[in-house]
MIPAFI-410850 format. One record per residue (C-alpha): residue number from 1; chain; x, y, z. Coordinates in steps of 0.05 Angstrom, whole numbers, plus 5000, padded with zeros to 4 digits. Layout:
# residues N
{seq:NUM | mol:A | X:X | Y:Y | Z:Z}
...
# end
This chain:
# residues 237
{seq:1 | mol:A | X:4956 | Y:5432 | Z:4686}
{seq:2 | mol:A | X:4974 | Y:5432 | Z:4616}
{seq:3 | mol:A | X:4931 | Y:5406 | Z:4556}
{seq:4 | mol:A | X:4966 | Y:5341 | Z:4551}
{seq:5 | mol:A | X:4956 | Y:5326 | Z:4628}
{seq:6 | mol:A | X:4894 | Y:5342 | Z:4629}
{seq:7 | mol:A | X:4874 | Y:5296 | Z:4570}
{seq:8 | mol:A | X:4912 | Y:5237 | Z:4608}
{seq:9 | mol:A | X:4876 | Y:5252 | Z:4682}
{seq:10 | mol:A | X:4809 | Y:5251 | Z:4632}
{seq:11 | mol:A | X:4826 | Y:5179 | Z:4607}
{seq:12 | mol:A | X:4842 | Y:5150 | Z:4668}
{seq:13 | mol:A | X:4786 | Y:5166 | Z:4699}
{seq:14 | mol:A | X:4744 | Y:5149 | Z:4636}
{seq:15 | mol:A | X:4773 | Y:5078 | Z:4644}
{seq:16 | mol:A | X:4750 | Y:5073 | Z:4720}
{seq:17 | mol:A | X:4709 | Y:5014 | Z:4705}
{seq:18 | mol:A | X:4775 | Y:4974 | Z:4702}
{seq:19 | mol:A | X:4808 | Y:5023 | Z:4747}
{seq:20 | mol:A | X:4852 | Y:5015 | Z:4812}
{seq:21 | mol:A | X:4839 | Y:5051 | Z:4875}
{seq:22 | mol:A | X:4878 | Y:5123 | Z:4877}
{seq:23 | mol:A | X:4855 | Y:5159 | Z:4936}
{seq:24 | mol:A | X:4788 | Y:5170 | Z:4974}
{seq:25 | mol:A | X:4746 | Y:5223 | Z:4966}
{seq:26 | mol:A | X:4722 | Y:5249 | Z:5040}
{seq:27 | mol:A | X:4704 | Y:5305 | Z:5074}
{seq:28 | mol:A | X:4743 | Y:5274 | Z:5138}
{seq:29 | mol:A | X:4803 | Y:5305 | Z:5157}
{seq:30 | mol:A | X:4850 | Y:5246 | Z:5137}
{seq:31 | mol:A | X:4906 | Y:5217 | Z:5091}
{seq:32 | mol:A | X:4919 | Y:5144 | Z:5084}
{seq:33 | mol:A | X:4974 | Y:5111 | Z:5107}
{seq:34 | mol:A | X:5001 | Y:5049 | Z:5072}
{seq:35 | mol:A | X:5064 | Y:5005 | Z:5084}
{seq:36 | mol:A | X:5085 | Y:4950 | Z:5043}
{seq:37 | mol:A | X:5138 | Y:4887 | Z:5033}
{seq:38 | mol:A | X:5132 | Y:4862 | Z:5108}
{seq:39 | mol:A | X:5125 | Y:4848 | Z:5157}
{seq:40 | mol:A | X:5207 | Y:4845 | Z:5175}
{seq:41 | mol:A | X:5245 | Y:4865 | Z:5237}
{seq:42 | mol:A | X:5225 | Y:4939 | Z:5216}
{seq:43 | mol:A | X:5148 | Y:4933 | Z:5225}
{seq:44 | mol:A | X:5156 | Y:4935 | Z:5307}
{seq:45 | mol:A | X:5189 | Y:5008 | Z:5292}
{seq:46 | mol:A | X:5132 | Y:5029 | Z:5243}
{seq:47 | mol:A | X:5082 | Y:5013 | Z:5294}
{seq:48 | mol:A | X:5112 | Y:5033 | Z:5349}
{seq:49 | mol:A | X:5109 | Y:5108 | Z:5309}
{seq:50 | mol:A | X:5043 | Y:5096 | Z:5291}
{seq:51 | mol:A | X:5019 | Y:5084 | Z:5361}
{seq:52 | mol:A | X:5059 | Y:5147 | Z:5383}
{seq:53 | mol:A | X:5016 | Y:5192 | Z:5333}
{seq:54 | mol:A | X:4945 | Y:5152 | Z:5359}
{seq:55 | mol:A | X:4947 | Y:5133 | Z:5277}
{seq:56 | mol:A | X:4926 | Y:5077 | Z:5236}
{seq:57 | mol:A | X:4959 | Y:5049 | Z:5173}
{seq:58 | mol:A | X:4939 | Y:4983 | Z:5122}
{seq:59 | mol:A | X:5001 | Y:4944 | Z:5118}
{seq:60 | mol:A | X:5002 | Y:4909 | Z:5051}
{seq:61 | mol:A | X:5032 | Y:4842 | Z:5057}
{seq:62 | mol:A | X:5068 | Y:4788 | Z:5029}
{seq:63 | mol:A | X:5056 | Y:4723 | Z:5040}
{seq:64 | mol:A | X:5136 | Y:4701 | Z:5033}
{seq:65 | mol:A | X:5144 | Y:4748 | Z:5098}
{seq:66 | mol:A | X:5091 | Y:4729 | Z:5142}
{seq:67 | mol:A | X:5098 | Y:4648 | Z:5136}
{seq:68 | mol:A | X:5167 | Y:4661 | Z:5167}
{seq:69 | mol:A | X:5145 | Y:4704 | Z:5225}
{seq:70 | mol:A | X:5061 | Y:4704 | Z:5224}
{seq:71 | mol:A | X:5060 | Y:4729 | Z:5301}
{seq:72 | mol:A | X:5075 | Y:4792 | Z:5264}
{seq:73 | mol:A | X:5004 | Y:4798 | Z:5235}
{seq:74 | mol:A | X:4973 | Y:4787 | Z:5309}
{seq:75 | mol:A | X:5018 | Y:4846 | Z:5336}
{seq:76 | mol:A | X:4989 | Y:4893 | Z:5266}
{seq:77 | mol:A | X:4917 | Y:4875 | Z:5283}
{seq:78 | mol:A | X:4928 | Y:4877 | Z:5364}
{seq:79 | mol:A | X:4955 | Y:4946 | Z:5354}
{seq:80 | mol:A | X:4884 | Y:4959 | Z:5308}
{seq:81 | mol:A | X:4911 | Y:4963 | Z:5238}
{seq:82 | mol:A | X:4887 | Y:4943 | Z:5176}
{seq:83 | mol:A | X:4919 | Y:4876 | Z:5139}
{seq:84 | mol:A | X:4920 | Y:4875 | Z:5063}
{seq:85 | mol:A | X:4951 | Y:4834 | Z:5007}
{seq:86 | mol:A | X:5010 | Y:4856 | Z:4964}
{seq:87 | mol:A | X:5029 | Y:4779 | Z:4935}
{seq:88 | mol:A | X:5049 | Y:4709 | Z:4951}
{seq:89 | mol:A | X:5125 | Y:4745 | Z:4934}
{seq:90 | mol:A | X:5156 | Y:4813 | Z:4906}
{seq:91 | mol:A | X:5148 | Y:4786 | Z:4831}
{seq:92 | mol:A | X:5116 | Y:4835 | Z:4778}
{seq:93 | mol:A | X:5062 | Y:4809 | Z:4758}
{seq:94 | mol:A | X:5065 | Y:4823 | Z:4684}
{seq:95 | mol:A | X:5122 | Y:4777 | Z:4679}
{seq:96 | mol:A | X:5090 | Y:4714 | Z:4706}
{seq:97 | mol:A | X:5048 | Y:4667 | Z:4666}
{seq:98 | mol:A | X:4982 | Y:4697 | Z:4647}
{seq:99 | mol:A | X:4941 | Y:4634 | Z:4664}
{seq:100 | mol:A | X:4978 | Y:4629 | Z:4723}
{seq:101 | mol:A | X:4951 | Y:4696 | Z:4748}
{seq:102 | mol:A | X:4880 | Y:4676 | Z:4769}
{seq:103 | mol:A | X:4895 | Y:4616 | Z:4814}
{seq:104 | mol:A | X:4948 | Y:4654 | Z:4842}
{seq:105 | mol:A | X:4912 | Y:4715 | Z:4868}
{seq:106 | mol:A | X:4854 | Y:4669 | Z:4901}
{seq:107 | mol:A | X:4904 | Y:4614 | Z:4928}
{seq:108 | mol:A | X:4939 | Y:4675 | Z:4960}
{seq:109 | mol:A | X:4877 | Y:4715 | Z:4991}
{seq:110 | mol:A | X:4846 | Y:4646 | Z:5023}
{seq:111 | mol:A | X:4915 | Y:4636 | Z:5047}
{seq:112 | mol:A | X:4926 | Y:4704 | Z:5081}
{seq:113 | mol:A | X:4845 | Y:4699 | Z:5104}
{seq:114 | mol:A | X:4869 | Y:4636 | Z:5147}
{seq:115 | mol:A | X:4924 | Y:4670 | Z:5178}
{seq:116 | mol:A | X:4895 | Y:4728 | Z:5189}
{seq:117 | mol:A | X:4831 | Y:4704 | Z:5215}
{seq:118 | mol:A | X:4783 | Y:4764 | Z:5167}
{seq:119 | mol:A | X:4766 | Y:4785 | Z:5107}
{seq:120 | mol:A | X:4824 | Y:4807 | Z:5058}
{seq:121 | mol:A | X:4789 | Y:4874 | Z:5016}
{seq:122 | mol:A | X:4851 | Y:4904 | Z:4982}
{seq:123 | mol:A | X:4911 | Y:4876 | Z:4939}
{seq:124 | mol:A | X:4970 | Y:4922 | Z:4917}
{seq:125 | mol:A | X:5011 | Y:4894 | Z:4850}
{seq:126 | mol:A | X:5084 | Y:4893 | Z:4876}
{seq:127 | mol:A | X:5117 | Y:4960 | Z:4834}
{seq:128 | mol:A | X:5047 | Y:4972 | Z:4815}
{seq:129 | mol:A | X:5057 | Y:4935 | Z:4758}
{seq:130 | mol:A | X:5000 | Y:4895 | Z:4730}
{seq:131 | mol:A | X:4966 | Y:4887 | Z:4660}
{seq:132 | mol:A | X:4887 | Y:4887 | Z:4647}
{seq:133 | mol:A | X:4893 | Y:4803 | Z:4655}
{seq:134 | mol:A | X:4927 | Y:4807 | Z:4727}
{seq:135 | mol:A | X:4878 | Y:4869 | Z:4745}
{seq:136 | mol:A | X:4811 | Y:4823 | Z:4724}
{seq:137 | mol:A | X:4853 | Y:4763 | Z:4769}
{seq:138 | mol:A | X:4847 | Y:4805 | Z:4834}
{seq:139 | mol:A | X:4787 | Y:4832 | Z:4820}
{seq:140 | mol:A | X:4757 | Y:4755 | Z:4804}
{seq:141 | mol:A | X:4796 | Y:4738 | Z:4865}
{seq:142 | mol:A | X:4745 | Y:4784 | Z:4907}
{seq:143 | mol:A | X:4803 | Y:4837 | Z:4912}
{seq:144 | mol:A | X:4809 | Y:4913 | Z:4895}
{seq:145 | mol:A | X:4879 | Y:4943 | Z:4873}
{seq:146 | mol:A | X:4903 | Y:5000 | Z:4901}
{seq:147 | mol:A | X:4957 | Y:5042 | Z:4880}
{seq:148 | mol:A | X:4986 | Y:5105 | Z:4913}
{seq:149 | mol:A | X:4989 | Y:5186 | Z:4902}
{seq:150 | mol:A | X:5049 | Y:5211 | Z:4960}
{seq:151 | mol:A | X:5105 | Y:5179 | Z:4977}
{seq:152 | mol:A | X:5153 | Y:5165 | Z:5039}
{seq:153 | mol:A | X:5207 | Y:5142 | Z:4989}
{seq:154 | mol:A | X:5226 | Y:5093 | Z:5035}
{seq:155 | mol:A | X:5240 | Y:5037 | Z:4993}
{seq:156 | mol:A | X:5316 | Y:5079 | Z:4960}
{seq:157 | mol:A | X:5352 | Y:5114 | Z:4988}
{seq:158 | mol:A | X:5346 | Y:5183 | Z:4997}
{seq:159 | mol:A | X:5358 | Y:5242 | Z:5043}
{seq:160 | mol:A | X:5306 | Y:5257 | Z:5103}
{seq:161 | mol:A | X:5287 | Y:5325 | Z:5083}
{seq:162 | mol:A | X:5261 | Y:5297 | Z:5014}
{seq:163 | mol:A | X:5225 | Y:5244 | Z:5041}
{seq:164 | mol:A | X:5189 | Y:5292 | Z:5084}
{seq:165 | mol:A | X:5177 | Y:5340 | Z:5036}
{seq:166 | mol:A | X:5145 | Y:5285 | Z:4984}
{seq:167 | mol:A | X:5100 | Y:5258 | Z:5049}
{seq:168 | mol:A | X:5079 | Y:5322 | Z:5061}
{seq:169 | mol:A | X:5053 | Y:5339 | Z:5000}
{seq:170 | mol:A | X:4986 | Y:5298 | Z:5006}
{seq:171 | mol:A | X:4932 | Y:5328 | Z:5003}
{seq:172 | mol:A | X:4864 | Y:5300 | Z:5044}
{seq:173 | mol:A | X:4841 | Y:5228 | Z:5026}
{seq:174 | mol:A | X:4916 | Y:5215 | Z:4982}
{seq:175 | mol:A | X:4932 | Y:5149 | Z:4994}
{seq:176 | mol:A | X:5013 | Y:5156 | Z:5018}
{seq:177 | mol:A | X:5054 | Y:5084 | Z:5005}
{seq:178 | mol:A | X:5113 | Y:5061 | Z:5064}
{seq:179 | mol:A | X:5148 | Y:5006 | Z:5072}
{seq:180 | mol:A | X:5161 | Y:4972 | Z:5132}
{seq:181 | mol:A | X:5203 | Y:4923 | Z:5094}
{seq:182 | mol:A | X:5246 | Y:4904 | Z:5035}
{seq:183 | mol:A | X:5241 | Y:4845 | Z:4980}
{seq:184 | mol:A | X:5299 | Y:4806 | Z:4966}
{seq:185 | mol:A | X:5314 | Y:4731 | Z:4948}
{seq:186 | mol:A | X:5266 | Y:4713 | Z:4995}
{seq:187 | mol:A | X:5202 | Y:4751 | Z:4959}
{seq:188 | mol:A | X:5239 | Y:4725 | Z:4895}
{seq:189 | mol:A | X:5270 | Y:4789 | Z:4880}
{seq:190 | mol:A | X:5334 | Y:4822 | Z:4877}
{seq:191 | mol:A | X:5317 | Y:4891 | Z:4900}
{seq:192 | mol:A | X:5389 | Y:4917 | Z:4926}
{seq:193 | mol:A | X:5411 | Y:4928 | Z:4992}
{seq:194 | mol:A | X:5358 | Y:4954 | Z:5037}
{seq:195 | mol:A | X:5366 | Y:5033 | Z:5052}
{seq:196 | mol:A | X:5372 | Y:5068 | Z:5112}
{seq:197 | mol:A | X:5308 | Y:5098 | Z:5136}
{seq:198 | mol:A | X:5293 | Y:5125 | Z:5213}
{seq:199 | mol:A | X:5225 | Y:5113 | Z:5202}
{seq:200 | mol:A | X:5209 | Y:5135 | Z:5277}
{seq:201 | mol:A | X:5233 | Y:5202 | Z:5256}
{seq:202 | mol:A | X:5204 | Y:5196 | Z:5195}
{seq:203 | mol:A | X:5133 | Y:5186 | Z:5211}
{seq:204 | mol:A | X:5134 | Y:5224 | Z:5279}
{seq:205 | mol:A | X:5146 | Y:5289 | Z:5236}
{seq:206 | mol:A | X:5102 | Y:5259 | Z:5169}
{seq:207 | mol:A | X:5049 | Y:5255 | Z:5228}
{seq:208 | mol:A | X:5058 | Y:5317 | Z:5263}
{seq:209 | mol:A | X:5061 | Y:5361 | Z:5190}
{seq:210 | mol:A | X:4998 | Y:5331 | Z:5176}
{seq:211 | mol:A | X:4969 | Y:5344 | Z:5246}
{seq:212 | mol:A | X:4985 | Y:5428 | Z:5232}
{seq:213 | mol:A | X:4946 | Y:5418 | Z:5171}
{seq:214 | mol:A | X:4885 | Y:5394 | Z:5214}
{seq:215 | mol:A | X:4906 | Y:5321 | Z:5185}
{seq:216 | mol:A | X:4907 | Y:5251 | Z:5208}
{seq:217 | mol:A | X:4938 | Y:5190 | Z:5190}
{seq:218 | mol:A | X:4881 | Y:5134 | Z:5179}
{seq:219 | mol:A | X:4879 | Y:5061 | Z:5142}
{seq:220 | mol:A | X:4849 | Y:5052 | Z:5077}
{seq:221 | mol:A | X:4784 | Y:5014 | Z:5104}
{seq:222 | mol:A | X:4770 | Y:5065 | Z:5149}
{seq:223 | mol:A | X:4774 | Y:5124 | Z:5091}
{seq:224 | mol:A | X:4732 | Y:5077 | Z:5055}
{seq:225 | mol:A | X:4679 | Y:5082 | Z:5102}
{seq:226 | mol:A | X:4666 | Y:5145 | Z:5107}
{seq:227 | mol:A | X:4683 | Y:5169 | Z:5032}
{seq:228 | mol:A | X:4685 | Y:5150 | Z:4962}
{seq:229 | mol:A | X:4734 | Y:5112 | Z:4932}
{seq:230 | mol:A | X:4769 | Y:5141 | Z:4874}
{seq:231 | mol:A | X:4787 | Y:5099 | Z:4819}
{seq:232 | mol:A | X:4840 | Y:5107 | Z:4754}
{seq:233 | mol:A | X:4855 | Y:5059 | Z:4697}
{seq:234 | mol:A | X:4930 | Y:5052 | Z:4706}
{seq:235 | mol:A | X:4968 | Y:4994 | Z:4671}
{seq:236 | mol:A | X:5038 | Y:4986 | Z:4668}
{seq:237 | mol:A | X:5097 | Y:4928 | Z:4665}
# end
């Protein structure tokens, strides 16, 4: 690590006071699987997968997905996963109204509480972008933000062998970000056409790489409870 990186890890975690989540710090064998923008027509895929590997995932959802299709939730929590928030849409928050923000991040937990039936714990800014004001409006809203470490890079596209070899580089307790959908005009974003992922493919191998490692795939709440969370002050538009 050079000087300069080194003096940028020490500030971030300086500022974990008013820091998101990272990773988890655990002596269990695991790395965390998240999956965000859905649910859509490719969460049955994603957990299908999941199931296949006997793993568990926190799906980070938005709220402009699941009032079209909420049976979706019941089939993420039958199939024992964990249920998160990622926003009412795909909008960053650092370009909405700043007074806007608190109203908007408790109107949208209490909302997703209802559907869902339990307690919402985690909120993921869409693009992990968010400002000190939007982090201090989850946070009020009885929320923690989480960001990520690994990738699937999932939401572009890009070729299979890259998105296995940037899964496969987490390390125990990284927190590794999917998608089992893709904003548009619905979420209020224009985002592109959606790219071609096999995630069945994808995550049978992500799973199995891990497995030869000794690894598992697990949800964020279940890290959580057996490890420490690990927290960095990360702002960005």
């Amino acid at each position: 690590m050079s000087v300069r990186d080194a003096l940028v890890a020490a500030v971030r975690r300086a500022g974990a006071p008013v820091g998101s989540v990272m990773r988890v710090r655990t002596e269990e064998p695991v790395v965390i699987a998240t999956f965000d923008d859905g649910p859509s027509f490719r969460t049955a895929t994603v957990l299908s997968a999941l199931a296949d590997a006997g793993a568990t995932a926190t799906f980070f959802v938005l709220l402009s997905r699941t009032r079209r299709d909420p049976g979706l939730l019941d089939d993420i929590l039958a199939a024992g996963h964990e249920l998160a928030l990622h926003g009412p849409d795909h909008r960053r928050l650092t370009t909405l109204p700043p007074d806007s923000l608190a109203g908007r991040m408790r109107d949208a937990r209490s909302e997703l509480e209802d559907l869902a039936g339990r307690r919402i714990r985690w909120f993921r800014p869409p693009y992990g972008a968010q400002s000190l004001r939007s982090w201090r409006a989850v946070r009020a809203a009885g929320m923690e933000p989480v960001l990520w470490g690994p990738t699937l890079a999932d939401w572009r596209d890009a070729p299979h062998d890259e998105r296995l070899r940037l899964a496969l580089s987490a390390e125990r307790g990284a927190i590794v970000l999917g998608h089992d959908g893709h904003a548009d005009a619905v979420d209020g974003v224009d985002d592109g056409p959606a790219p071609t992922v096999d995630h069945r493919t994808l995550l049978s191998e992500v799973a199995a790489g891990y497995a030869a490692r000794g690894l598992r795939l697990t949800s964020l709440g279940s890290a959580a409870a057996n490890g420490r969370l690990v927290r960095e002050a990360r702002f960005r538009s």
